[in-house]
C-alpha positions as CSV (number, residue, x, y, z in Angstrom):
1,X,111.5,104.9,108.4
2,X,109.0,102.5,108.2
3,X,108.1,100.7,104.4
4,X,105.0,101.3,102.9
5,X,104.3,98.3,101.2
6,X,100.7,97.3,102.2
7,X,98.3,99.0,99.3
8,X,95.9,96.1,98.8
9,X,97.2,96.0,95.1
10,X,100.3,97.0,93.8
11,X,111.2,97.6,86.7
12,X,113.4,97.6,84.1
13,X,110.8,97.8,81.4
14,X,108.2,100.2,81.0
15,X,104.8,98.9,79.9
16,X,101.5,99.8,79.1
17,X,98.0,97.9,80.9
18,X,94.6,98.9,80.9
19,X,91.8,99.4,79.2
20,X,90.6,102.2,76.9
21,X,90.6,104.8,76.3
22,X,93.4,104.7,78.4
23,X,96.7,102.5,78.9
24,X,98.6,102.5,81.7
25,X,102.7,103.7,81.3
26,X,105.1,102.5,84.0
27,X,108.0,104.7,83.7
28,X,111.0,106.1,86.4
29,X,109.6,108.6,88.8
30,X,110.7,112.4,88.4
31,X,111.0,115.2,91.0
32,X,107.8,116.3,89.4
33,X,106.0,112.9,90.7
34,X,106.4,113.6,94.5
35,X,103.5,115.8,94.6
36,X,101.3,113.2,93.4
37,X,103.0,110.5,95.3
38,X,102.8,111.8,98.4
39,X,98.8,112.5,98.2
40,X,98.2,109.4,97.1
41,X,100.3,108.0,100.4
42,X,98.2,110.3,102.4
43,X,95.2,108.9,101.1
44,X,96.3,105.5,101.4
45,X,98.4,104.9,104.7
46,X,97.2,107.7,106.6
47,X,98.5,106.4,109.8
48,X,102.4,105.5,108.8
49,X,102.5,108.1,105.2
50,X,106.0,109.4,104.0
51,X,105.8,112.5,103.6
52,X,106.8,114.4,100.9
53,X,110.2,115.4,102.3
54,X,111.1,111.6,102.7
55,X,110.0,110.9,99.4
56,X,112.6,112.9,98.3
57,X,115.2,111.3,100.6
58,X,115.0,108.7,99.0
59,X,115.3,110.0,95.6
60,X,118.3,111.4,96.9
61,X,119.6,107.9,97.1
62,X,118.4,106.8,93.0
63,X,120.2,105.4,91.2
64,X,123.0,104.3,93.8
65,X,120.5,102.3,95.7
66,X,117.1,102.8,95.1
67,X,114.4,102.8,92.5
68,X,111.5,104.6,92.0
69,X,108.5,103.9,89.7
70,X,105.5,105.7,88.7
71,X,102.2,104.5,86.7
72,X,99.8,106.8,84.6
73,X,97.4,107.0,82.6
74,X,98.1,107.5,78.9
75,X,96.0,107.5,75.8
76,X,95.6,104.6,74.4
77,X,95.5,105.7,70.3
78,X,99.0,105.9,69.4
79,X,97.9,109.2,67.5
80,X,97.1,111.1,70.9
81,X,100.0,109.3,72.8
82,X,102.5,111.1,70.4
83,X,101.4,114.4,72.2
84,X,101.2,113.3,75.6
85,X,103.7,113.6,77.7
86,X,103.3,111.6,80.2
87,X,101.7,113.8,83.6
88,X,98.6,111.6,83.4
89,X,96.7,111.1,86.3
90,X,98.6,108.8,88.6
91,X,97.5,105.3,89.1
92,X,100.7,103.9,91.2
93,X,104.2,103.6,92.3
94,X,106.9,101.6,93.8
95,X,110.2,102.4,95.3
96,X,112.9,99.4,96.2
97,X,116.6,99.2,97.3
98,X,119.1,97.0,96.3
99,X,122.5,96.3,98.1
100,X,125.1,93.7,97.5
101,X,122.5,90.3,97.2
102,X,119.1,91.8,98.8
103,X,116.7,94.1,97.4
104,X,113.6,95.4,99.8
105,X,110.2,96.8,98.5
106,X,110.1,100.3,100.6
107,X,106.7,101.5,99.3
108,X,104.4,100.1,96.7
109,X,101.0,101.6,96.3
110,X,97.9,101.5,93.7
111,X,94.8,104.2,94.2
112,X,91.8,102.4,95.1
113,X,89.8,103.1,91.6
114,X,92.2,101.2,90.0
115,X,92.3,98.1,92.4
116,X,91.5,94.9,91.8
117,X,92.1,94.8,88.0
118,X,95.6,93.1,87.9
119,X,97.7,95.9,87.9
120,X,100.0,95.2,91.5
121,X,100.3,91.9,90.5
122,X,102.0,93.3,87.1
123,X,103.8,96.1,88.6
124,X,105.4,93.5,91.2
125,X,106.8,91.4,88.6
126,X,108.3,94.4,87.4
127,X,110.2,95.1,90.8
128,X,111.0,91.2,90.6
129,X,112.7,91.7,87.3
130,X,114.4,94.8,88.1
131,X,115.9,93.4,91.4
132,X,117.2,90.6,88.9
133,X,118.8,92.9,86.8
134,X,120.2,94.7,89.8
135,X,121.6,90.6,91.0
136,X,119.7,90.8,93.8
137,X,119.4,87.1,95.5
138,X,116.3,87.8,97.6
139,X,113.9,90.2,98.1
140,X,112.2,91.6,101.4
141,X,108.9,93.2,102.7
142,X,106.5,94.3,105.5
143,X,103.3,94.0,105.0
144,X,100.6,95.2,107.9
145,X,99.3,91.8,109.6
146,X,95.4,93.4,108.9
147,X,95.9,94.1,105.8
148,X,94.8,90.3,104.1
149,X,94.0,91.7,100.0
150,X,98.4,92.7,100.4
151,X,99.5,89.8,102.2
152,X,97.5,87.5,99.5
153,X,99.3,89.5,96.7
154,X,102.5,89.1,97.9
155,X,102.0,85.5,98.6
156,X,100.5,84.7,95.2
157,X,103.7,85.9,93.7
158,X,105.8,83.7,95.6
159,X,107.0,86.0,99.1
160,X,107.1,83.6,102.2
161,X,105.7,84.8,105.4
162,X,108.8,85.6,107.9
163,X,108.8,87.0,111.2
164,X,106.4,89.3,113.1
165,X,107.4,92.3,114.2
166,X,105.0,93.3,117.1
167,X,102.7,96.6,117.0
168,X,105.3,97.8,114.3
169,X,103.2,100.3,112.8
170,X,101.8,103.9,114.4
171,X,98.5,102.6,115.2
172,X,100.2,99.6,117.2
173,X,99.3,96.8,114.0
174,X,102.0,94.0,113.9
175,X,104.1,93.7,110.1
176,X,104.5,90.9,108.4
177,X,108.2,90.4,107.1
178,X,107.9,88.7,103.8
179,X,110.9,87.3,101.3
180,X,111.0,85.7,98.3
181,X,114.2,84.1,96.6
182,X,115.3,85.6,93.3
183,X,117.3,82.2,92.8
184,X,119.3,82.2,89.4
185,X,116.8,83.4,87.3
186,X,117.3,86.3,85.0
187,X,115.6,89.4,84.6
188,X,113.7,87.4,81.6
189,X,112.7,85.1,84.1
190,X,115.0,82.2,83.2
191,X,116.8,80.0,85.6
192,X,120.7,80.0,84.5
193,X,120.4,76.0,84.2
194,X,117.5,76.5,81.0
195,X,119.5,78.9,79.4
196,X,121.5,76.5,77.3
197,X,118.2,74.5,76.0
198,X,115.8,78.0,75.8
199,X,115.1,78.5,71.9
């Protein structure tokens, strides 16, 4: 099964970005997410998508050693939030694994209206964090070689460029194997050596 982790944008915490009239909610994905999910893989990896019937192999697998994570759009005025409940339309999601020390992105995905606004860079920190909290040590990717908006995402938040694995993908483009060391740092982002003199 081959990682879908080259959207041109892309966690313990859910969270809220955007802009109104909506916010964005990053929340665990449901059984009732793989619809969605798995158009918006079509659409976006068309040559290498999961389809629906892997996405649920690997929900088969949550929580023992994956995680899945969906964004949508919810109203931003608390008054209509209270009613919503949380089927917006879908901006995003992110699966990884964790086991023992090493955690790997396996998909990671934004749709294309909402690129290009911030919101993989803030939905990969979240995957950072919740690989912390898992006490992961490193985490791993493949990114497509031709795909240069992902690679620069992934490199602005600290992956290193790895090994290339030749004509990888269906259409015969190399990947990119990318890691980036958790270190000792918490899931609040804290190396274990500042935690004494943090106020």
């Amino acid at each position: 099964m081959t990682p879908n982790t080259s959207s041109s944008q892309a966690g313990q915490d859910e969270g809220e970005l955007g802009s109104a009239p909506t916010a964005i909610q990053w929340r665990p994905a449901t059984s009732s997410d793989l619809e969605d999910m798995a158009k918006l893989e079509a659409d976006l990896f068309p040559v290498d998508a999961w389809s629906i019937e892997v996405f649920q192999q690997e929900f088969d697998l949550v929580p023992e050693t994956r995680s899945y994570w969906v964004g949508r759009e919810v109203p931003r005025d608390p008054l209509d939030a209270l009613d919503h409940d949380g089927s917006g339309p879908l901006v995003g999601y992110a699966g990884i694994s964790f086991l023992g020390p090493e955690s790997e992105i396996m998909t990671f995905a934004i749709t294309r209206s909402h690129q290009g606004q911030g919101l993989g860079t803030q939905f990969l920190k979240k995957l950072v964090n919740l690989a912390r909290v898992h006490e992961c040590k490193q985490m791993f990717l493949e990114v497509r070689a031709d795909n240069n908006a992902a690679f620069a995402l992934y490199n602005r938040a600290g992956f290193i460029e790895g090994e290339r694995r030749k004509r990888y993908y269906n259409d015969g483009v190399d990947a990119i194997l990318m890691s980036k060391d958790l270190g000792y740092e918490d899931h609040h982002g804290l190396k274990s050596t500042d935690q004494n003199s943090a106020s």
